[in-house]
Every structure is written in C-alpha cells, then in structure tokens.
C-alpha positions as CSV (number, residue, x, y, z in Angstrom):
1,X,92.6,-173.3,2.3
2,X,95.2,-171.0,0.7
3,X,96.7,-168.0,2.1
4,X,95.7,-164.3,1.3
5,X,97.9,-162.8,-1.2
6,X,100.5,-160.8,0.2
7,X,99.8,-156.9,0.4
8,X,103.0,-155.0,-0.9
9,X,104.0,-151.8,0.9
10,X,106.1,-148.8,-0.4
11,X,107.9,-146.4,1.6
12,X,109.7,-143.1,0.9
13,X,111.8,-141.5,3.6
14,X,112.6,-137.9,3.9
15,X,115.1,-136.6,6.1
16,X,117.0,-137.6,9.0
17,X,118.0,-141.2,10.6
18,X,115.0,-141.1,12.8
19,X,113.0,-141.2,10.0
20,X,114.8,-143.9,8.4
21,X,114.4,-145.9,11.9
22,X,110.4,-144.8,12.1
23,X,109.9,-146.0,8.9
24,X,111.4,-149.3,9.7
25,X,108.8,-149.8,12.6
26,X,106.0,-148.7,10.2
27,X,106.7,-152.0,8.1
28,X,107.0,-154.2,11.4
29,X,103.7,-153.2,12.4
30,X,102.0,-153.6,9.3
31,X,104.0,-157.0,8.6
32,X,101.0,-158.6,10.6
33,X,98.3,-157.4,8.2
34,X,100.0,-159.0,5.0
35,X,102.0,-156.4,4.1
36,X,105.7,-157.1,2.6
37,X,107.8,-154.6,1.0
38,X,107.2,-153.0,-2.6
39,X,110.1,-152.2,-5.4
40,X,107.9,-149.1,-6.2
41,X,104.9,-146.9,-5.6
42,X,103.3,-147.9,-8.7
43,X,103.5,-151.4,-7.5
44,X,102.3,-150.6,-4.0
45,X,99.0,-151.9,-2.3
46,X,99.8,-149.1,0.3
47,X,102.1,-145.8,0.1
48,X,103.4,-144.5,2.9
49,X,105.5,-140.8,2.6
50,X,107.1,-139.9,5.7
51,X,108.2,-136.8,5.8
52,X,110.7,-134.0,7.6
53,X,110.0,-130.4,8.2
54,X,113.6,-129.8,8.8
55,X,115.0,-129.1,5.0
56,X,113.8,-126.3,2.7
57,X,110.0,-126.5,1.4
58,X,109.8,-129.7,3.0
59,X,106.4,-128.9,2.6
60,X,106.3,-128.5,-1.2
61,X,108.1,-131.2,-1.7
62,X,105.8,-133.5,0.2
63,X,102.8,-132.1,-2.1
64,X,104.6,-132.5,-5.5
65,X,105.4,-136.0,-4.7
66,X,101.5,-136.6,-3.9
67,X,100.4,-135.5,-7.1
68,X,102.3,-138.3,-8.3
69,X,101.0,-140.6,-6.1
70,X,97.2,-139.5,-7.2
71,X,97.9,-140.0,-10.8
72,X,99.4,-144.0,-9.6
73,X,96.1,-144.6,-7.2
74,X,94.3,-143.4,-10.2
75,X,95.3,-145.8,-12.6
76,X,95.0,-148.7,-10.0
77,X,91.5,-147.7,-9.9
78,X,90.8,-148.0,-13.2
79,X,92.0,-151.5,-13.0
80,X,90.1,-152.2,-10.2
81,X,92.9,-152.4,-7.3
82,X,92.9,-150.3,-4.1
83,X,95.8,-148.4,-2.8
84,X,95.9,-146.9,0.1
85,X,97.7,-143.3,0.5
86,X,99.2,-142.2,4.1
87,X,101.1,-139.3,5.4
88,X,103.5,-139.2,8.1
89,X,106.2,-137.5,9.8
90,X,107.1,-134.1,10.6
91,X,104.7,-132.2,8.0
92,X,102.1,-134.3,8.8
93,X,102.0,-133.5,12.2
94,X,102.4,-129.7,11.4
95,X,100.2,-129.1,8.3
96,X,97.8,-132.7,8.8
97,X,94.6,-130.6,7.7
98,X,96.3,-128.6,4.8
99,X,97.6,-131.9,3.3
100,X,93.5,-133.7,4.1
101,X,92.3,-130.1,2.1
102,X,94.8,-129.9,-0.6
103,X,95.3,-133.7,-1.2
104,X,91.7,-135.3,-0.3
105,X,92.7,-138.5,-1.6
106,X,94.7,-138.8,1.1
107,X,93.5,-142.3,3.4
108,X,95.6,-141.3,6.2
109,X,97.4,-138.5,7.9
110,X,99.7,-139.5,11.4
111,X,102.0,-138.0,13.3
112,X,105.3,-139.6,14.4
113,X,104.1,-140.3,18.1
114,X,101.0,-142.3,16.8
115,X,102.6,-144.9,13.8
116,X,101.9,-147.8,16.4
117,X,98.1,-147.5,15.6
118,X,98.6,-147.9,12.0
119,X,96.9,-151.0,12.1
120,X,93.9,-149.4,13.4
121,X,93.6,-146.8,10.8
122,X,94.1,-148.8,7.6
123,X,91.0,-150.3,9.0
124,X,89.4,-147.1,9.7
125,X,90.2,-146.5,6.0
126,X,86.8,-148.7,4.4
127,X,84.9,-146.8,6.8
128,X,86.5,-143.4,5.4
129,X,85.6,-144.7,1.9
130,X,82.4,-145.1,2.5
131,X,82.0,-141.8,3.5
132,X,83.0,-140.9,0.8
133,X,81.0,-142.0,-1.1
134,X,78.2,-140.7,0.4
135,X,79.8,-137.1,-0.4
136,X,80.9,-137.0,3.6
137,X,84.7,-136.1,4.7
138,X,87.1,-138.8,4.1
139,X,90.5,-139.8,5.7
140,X,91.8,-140.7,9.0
141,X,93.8,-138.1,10.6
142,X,96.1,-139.3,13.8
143,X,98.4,-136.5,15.1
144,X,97.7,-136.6,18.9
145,X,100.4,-136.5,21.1
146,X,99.5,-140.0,23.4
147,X,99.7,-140.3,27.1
148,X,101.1,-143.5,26.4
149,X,104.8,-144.3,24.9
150,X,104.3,-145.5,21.5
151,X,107.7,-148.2,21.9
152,X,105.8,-150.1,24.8
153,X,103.1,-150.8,21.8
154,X,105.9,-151.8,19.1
155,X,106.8,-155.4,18.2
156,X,110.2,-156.1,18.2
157,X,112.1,-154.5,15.1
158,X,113.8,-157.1,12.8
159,X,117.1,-157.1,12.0
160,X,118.0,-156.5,8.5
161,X,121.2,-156.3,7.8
162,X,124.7,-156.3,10.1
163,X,123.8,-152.3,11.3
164,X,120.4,-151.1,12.4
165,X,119.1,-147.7,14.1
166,X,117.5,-147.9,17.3
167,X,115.9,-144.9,19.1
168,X,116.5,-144.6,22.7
169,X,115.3,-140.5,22.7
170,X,112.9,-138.6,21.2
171,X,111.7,-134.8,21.5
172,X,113.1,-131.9,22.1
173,X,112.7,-129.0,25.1
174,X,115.6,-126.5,23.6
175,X,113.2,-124.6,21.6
176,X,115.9,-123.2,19.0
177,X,113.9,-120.7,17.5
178,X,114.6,-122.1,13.7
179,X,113.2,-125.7,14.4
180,X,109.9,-127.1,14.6
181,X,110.7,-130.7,15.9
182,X,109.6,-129.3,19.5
183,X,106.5,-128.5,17.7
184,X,106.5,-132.0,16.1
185,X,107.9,-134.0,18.0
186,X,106.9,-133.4,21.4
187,X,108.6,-132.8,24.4
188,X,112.2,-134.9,25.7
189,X,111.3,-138.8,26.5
190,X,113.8,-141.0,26.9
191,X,112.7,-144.8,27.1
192,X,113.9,-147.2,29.8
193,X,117.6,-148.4,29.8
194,X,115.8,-152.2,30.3
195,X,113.7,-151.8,27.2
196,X,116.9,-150.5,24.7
197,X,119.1,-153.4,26.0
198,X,116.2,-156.3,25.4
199,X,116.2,-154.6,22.2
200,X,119.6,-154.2,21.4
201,X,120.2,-158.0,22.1
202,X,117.1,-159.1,19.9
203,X,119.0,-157.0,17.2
204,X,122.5,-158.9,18.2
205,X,120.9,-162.2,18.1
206,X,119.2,-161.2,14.5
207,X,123.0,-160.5,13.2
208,X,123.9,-156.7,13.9
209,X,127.1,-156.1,14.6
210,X,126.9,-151.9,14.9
211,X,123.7,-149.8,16.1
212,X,123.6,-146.0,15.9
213,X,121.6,-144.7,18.8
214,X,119.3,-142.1,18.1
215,X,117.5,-139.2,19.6
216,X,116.5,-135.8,18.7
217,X,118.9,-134.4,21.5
218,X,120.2,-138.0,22.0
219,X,122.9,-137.3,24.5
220,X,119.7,-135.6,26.8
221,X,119.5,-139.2,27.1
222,X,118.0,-139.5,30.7
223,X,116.0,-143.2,31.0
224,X,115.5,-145.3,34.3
225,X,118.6,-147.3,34.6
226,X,118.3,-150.2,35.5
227,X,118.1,-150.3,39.5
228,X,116.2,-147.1,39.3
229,X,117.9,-144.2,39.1
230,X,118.4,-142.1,36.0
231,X,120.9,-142.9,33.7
232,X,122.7,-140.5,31.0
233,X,123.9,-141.9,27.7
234,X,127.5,-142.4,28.9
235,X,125.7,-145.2,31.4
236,X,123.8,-146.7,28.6
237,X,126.4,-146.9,26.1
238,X,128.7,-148.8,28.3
239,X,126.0,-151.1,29.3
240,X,125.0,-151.9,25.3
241,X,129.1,-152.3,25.5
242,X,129.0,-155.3,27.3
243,X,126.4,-157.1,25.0
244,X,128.3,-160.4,22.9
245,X,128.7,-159.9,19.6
246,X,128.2,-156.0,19.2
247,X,131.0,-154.2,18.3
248,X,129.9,-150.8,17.2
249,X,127.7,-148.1,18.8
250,X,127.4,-144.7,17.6
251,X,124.9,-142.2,18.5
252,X,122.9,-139.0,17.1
253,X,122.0,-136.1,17.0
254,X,123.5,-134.6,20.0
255,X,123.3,-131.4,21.4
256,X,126.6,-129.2,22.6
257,X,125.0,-128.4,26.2
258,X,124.6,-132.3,26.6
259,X,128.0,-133.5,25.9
260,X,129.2,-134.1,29.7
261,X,132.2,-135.5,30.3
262,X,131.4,-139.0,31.5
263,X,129.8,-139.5,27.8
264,X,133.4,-137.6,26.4
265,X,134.9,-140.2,28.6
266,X,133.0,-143.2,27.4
267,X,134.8,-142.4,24.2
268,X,138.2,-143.3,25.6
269,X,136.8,-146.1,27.7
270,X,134.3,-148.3,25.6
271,X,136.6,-149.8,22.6
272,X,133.1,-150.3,20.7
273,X,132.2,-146.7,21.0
274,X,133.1,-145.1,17.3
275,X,135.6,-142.4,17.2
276,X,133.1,-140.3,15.4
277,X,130.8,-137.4,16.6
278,X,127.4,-135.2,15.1
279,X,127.5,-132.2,17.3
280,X,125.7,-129.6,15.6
281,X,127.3,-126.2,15.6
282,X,124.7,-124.2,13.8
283,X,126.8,-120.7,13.8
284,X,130.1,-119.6,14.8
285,X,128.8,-115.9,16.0
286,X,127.9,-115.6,19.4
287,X,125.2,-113.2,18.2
288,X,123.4,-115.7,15.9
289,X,123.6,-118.3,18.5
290,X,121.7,-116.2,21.0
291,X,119.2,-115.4,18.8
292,X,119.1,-119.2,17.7
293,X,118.5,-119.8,21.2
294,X,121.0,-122.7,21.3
295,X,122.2,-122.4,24.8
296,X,126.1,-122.8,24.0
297,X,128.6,-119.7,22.6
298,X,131.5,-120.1,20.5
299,X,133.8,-120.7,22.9
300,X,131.5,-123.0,24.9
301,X,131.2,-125.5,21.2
302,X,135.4,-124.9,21.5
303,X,136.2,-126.1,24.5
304,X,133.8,-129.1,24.4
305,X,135.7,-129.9,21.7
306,X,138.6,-129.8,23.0
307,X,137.9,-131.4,26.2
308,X,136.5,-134.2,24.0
309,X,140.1,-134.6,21.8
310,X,141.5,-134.9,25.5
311,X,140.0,-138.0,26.1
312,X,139.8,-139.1,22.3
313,X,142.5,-137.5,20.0
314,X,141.4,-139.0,17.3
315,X,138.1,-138.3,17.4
316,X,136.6,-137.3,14.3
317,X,133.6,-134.4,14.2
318,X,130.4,-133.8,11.6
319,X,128.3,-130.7,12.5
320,X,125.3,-128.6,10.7
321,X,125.1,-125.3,9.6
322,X,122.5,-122.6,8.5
323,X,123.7,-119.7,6.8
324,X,121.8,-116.3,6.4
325,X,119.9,-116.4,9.7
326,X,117.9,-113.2,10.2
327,X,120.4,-110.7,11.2
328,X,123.5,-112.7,10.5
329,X,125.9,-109.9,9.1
330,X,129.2,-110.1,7.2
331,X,131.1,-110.3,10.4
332,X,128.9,-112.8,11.7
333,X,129.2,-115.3,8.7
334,X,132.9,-114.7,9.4
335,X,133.2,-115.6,12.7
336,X,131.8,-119.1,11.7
337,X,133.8,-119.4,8.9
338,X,136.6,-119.0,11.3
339,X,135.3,-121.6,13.5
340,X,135.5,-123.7,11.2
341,X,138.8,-123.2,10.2
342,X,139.7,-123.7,13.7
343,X,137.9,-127.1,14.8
344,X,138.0,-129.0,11.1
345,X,135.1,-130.8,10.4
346,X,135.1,-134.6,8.2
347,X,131.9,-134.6,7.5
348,X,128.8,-131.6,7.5
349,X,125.0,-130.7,6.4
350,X,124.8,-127.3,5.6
351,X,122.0,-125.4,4.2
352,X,120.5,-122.1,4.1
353,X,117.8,-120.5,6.3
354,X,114.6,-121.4,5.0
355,X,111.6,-120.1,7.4
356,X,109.3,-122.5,9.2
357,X,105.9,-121.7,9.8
358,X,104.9,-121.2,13.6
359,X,108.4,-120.6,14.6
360,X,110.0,-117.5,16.0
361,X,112.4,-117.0,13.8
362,X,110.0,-116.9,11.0
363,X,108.6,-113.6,12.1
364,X,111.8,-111.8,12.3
365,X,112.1,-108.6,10.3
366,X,115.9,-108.8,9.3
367,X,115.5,-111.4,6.7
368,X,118.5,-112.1,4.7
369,X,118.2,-111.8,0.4
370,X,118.7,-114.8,-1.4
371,X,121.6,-114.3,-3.2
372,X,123.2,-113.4,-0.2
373,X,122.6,-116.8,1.6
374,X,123.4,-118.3,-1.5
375,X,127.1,-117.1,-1.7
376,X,127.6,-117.6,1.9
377,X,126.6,-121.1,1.3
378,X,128.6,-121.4,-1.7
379,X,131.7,-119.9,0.7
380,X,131.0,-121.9,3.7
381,X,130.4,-125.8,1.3
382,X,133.9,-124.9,-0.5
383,X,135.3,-124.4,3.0
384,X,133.9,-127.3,4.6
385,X,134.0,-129.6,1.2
386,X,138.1,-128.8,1.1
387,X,138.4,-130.1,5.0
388,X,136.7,-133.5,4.0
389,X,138.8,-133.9,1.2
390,X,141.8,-133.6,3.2
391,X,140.7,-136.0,6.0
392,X,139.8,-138.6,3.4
393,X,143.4,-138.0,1.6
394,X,145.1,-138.1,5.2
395,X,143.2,-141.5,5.4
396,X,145.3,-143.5,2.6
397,X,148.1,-145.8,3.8
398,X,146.2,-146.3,6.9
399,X,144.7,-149.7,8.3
400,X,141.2,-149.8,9.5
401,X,138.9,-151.9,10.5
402,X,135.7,-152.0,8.2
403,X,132.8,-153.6,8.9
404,X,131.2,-154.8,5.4
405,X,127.3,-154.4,5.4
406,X,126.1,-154.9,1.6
407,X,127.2,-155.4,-2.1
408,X,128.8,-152.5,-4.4
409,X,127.9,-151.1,-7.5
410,X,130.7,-153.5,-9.4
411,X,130.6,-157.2,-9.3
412,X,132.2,-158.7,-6.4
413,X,132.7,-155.2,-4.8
414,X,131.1,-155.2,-1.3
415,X,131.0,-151.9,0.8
416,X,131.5,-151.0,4.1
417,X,132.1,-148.7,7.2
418,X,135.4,-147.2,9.0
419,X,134.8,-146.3,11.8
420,X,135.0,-142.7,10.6
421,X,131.6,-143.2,8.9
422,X,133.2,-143.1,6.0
423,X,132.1,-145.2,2.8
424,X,134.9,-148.0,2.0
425,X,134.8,-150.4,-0.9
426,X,136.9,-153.5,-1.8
427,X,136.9,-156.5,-3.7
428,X,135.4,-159.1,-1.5
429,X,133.5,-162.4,-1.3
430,X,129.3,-161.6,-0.1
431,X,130.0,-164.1,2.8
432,X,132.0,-161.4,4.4
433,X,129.3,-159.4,4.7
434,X,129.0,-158.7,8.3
435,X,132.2,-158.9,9.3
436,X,134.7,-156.5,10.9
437,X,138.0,-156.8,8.7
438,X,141.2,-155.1,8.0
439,X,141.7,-153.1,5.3
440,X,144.0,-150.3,4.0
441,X,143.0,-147.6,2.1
442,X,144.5,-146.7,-1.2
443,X,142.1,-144.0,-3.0
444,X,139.6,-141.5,-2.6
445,X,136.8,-141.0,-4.5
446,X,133.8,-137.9,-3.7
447,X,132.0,-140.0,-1.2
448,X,133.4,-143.1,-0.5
449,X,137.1,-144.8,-0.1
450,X,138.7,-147.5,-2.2
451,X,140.8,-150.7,-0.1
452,X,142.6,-153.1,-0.2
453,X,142.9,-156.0,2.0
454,X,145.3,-155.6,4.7
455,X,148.4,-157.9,4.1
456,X,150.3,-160.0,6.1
457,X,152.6,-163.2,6.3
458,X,150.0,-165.3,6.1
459,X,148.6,-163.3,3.4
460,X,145.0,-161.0,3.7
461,X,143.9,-160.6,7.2
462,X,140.8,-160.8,8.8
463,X,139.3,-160.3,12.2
464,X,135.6,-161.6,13.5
C-alpha cells in the first residue's frame, strides 16, 4: 500500500505579524490532511488568502488578487485537478458575504477566530460542490465568534527557523474610531501564562533562539499566571526569560495606555528582552487623538517615553502614523510633526486615512482632500525616513550581537538581526545560522546593514 500523494498548499499573507503567525497555524492544521507547502498558487491544490482590513482598499486588493486565483482554478479544471479557494482574515470576517456574492467560486470564507476548524470545512467543501451542481448556493462560510478559545484546539506550531511568532493576545476593547480589528477581531483575550510557556519551550526545543510576542494590544496582556492570579506582560516576559536556550523576546503591538512600568522595567531587568519598542503614536495633536479615541494625549505618549529611556536609555522606538484624519488641520499635522522631531523614531509605518466601512470615523463630515493627505504624507515619510537614516549611520563602528536566521541574496552572505530590528548582512558559513555572534557594522544600505565580523586576538569572535 503506497501513500496518498501529498496535497500542496499556498498561502499569501497580508498585513501585520499576526497574520504572518495565523497563517503559520493554518499550515499546521492542515499538515494532517496531506497538505505541505506550495512554491506558487498556480501550483497549489489549495489557496489560502489571508487578508487585513488595516491598510488602504484592503478590500480591493483582496478582490483583484481573486480574479487571479479564478483564472488559475480555471485552468486546473480543465485539466482535471481540483483547487480549493479560501478566504481569511480581517476582510473576511468584515465583508464574508460580499466576497461569497462577488467571488462565488469561492470554497471557503473564515474568520480569524475560527482557522482551527479548517479541517472541518475543506470537508464541507464536496458537499458545497455538490450543491453546486445542482444550481444550489455553494461555499462554506465560518466567521462566528466561538465560545471556545481557538489555541486550546491548535496543535503545537513547529519551529521553522531560529525566530518564530507566537501570540499570547488577541482582540481589542479600545474602540479607536479608525480601526475595525474590534470589529474583527473580537473583544481582549489573553491566553493562559501555562499554555505560552509549554509553547514557547516546544519552540526552544525545535531550535528558536528569539520569539516576538504578539497581541493586538499585546502589552493588555492579562492571562492567569501561573498560581492563579492575573499576570501582565512584564510577569510573562520574565518568566519566558528564564527558559534555556532563548535569548531574545520582543513583543507587539502595544498600546500607550498599557505600557506600565513593571513592563518599562522588565526592559532594564531581563537581558533577553530587546532594546526595541512598537508603540503606536497615531497623531501628535491632542485634538486628533481625542477624536481617534486613543485614550493617551501628547504629553501622556511623552512622558511614557521618557519614563521608558529612564529605565532603558538605549531603547530604540518604531510607531505608526495616519495623516489627514477628518478634521486634522495645518496646525494639527504640525503638532505631530513636532512630536516627532522631539521623540526620534528608528523605524515607522505611516499611511494616510483611508475610511473603513462600519466605523465611526468613516461617517465624519470633515474629510480631508487627497492631495492634501498626500503632501502631509510626503512631509511626514521625509521627516521620519531622514531619522532612520541617521540611527542606522550612528550604528557604524559599533559591536552588536546578531542573531543570523537565513541565507542572503549573494553567495555565502547570511542575514541577520540586531537587536535594533534592524537587517544585518555578512559573509558567513550557513552553519551559523542560528547563532547569536558579534559583529561590527561598517555600511548602510536603505533597509538593511552591512558587517563585519568582530575581531579579536584570537581572530573573529563568536558567542553561542
């Protein structure tokens, strides 16, 4: 008896980390059925978009990419092979029977709370067929919000490399009026400390040497710890700490009103916790703010930051943006431009205000015109872009550690990470990938840094 022929899966991720880490658990749980991973769509058995309704005409985007799709199924068909088409993510949760109306050849629609029954509805999918075919509606829709967790359902992710992802938060109760990820989402949930850890050391054990936390509002971070009471993220990090063999942890997205100083002190504290934070800024006008509903002024987002280079001088900040929010005047764009100038950033996403359907802000009469947002970007990306450059070009002559996690675009080039987040690259053997070495950096490029092996008597150095 042979085995059945291995089903080959494709992909594509939109958007933020926590896509990149759902879409990771999508494969594990649909490794069981025969499903390993495909170069392509077009070589794909099953396509899987999964989408985010954060960035502008997510939407659209998610619909142009299907009509691709279609034309690929088609031509399968017409050699007699199946594919299976699913939607998931963010859009699919918001528009799930726009995409089954527009797009009918759509198998499957989920939300991001319901990927753990995947299984279930590729099976649902011959039944759909068939329905089909008998001129009745077609597809599998899943966008409920369960009762129960969808981790406690999960297999055990599989490490793939020396960094992985692992989500510890999801959901949001802030309700900023720009963002549908309440809306998508779901409400704050934060999974047991016992259930990260076992998780985190199954990771270890597979060969990761950093994990990135991750969490819609991940510093909200409020799990049973693990003698019963609640613990923050500050509690959690130094427990993940503590585990052999992991020497990075770094966490996002966090929210200003979070940051509370036992996790600002964790920074000084845990040696394994990256001098590196996301705390997204949005504005620098108090005005906009309020009417973003984020909960934090200007001054508030200034002295957490200061309070934070108290404990961690060196501490190095990324933030996001949105310029022309309804009703953000000249003054207003000014005040974060300002702000700006006054924190210094290393490392930003910034876009401009793009409505979303079903939230507040949408509705708001004082829209601001196009070309307007578009030079206040243009302003505010120089600004920010120029800040960047001069962190990176303050970075050369210095000695970091870098932890090398996969091959470069030149022969015997491997890339890595400082623990800046940054992008290094340096000649170096693949057996080093995985390590945490020494390095000093010589050049800057756009997005990445050049190195050099960090010298000493004995000649280049290197560290576990």
């Amino acid at each position: 008896m042979t085995d059945a022929p291995a089903k080959r899966l494709f992909i594509k991720t939109y958007g933020c980390q926590m896509n990149v880490y759902d879409s990771g658990r999508m494969a594990d749980v649909l490794a069981p059925l025969g499903y390993v991973p495909a170069e392509s769509a077009a070589d794909a058995d099953m396509v899987i978009l999964n989408t985010c309704h954060i960035r502008e005409k997510a939407a659209e985007k998610v619909f142009s990419d299907l009509g691709r799709v279609r034309v690929l199924k088609s031509k399968r068909a017409e050699g007699g092979k199946d594919m299976i088409v699913a939607v998931a993510g963010c859009v699919a949760q918001a528009e799930g029977a726009e995409i089954m109306a527009r797009a009918p050849f759509v198998d499957i629609v989920l939300g991001p709370q319901t990927y753990h029954r995947l299984p279930e509805m590729v099976a649902r999918t011959t039944r759909a067929r068939a329905d089909r075919a008998a001129g009745r509606r077609a597809g599998v829709v899943d966008t409920e919000f369960p009762l129960e967790p969808k981790f406690d359902q999960l297999p055990a992710p599989r490490a793939e490399g020396p960094t992985a992802f692992l989500s510890v938060q999801e959901g949001c109760d802030k309700f900023c009026t720009f963002c549908v990820v309440p809306y998508t989402r779901g409400a704050e949930y934060s999974r047991p400390a016992a259930d990260v850890l076992r998780e985190a050391r199954g990771l270890v054990a597979g060969g990761v040497r950093e994990i990135t936390l991750l969490g819609q509002n991940v510093n909200a971070y409020h799990g049973a710890g693990l003698h019963g009471a609640a613990w923050g993220l500050a509690d959690l990090v130094r427990a993940l700490a503590n585990i052999e063999g992991l020497a990075r942890i770094r966490y996002t997205t966090s929210h200003p009103r979070d940051m509370d100083e036992t996790l600002m002190a964790a920074h000084r504290d845990v040696p394994a916790l990256m001098p590196f934070l996301h705390l997204p800024l949005q504005a620098g006008s108090d005005k906009i703010l309020e009417a973003m509903n984020r909960g934090h002024t200007a001054d508030s987002y200034r002295k957490t930051i200061g309070k934070l280079r108290g404990y961690r001088p060196d501490i190095a900040l990324s933030s996001d943006f949105i310029v022309g929010y309804p009703g953000e005047s000249d003054r207003d764009f000014q005040d974060t431009l300002d702000l700006v100038r006054e924190i210094g950033f290393t490392q930003t996403f910034s876009f401009k205000y793009n409505a979303r359907p079903g939230t507040p802000a949408a509705a708001l009469e004082e829209q601001i015109p196009e070309d307007v947002k578009d030079a206040r970007l243009y302003a505010l990306q120089d600004l920010l872009l120029t800040q960047q450059r001069a962190f990176d070009l303050g970075c050369v002559g210095k000695t970091f550690d870098v932890l090398l996690t996969h091959p470069g675009r030149y022969p015997g080039q491997l890339v890595g990470k400082s623990p800046y987040l940054q992008a290094v690259h340096v000649m170096a053997d693949p057996k080093d990938i995985g390590r945490i070495v020494r390095l000093t950096i010589v050049s800057t490029e756009s997005n990445s840094l050049g190195a050099v092996w960090a010298e000493t008597a004995e000649g280049a150095a290197r560290t576990a």
